[in-house]
C-alpha positions, 0 to 999 in steps of 0.5 A: 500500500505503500506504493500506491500512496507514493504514486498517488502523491507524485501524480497529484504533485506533478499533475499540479506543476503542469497545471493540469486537470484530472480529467486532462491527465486522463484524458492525454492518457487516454483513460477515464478520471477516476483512474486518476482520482483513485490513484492520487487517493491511494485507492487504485492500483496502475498496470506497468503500461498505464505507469509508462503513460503516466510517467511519459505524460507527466513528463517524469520518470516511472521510477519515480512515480514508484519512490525509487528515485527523488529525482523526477525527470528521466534522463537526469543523472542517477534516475538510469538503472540501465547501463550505457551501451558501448560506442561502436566505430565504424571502419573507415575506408 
């Protein structure tokens, strides 16, 4: 419970910053307001394409809709788990 309670005040925090509404939020992604409305409650579970959507649209990072990140936005240093890939260089000639 732990987590929906995490992820309720980080959509509701983030969705206030951008200025917008529930049924706005729920409407770009494309599902219904009570959707949003349980989610920042606490009361409603989010299936993991439903987190990407949220994260994507809140301009964010999925890990920090779960609380494993402080740092709100994708990209920033810190909020990749994943590692780097390797520079290829390509023969010349």
């Amino acid at each position: 419970m732990a987590t929906r309670h995490t992820i309720g005040q980080r959509v509701l925090l983030r969705r206030r910053e951008l200025g917008l509404t529930q049924k706005e939020l729920a409407t770009l992604c494309g599902f219904p307001y009570q959707v949003i409305s349980g989610l920042e409650r606490g009361r409603q579970s989010v299936y993991a394409e439903r987190l990407a959507d949220l994260a994507e649209k809140l301009q964010v990072s999925s890990d920090y809709l779960l609380g494993l990140s402080d740092l709100p936005a994708a990209g920033q240093p810190g909020t990749s788990r994943k590692r780097p890939r390797p520079r290829t260089t390509t023969p010349v000639g």
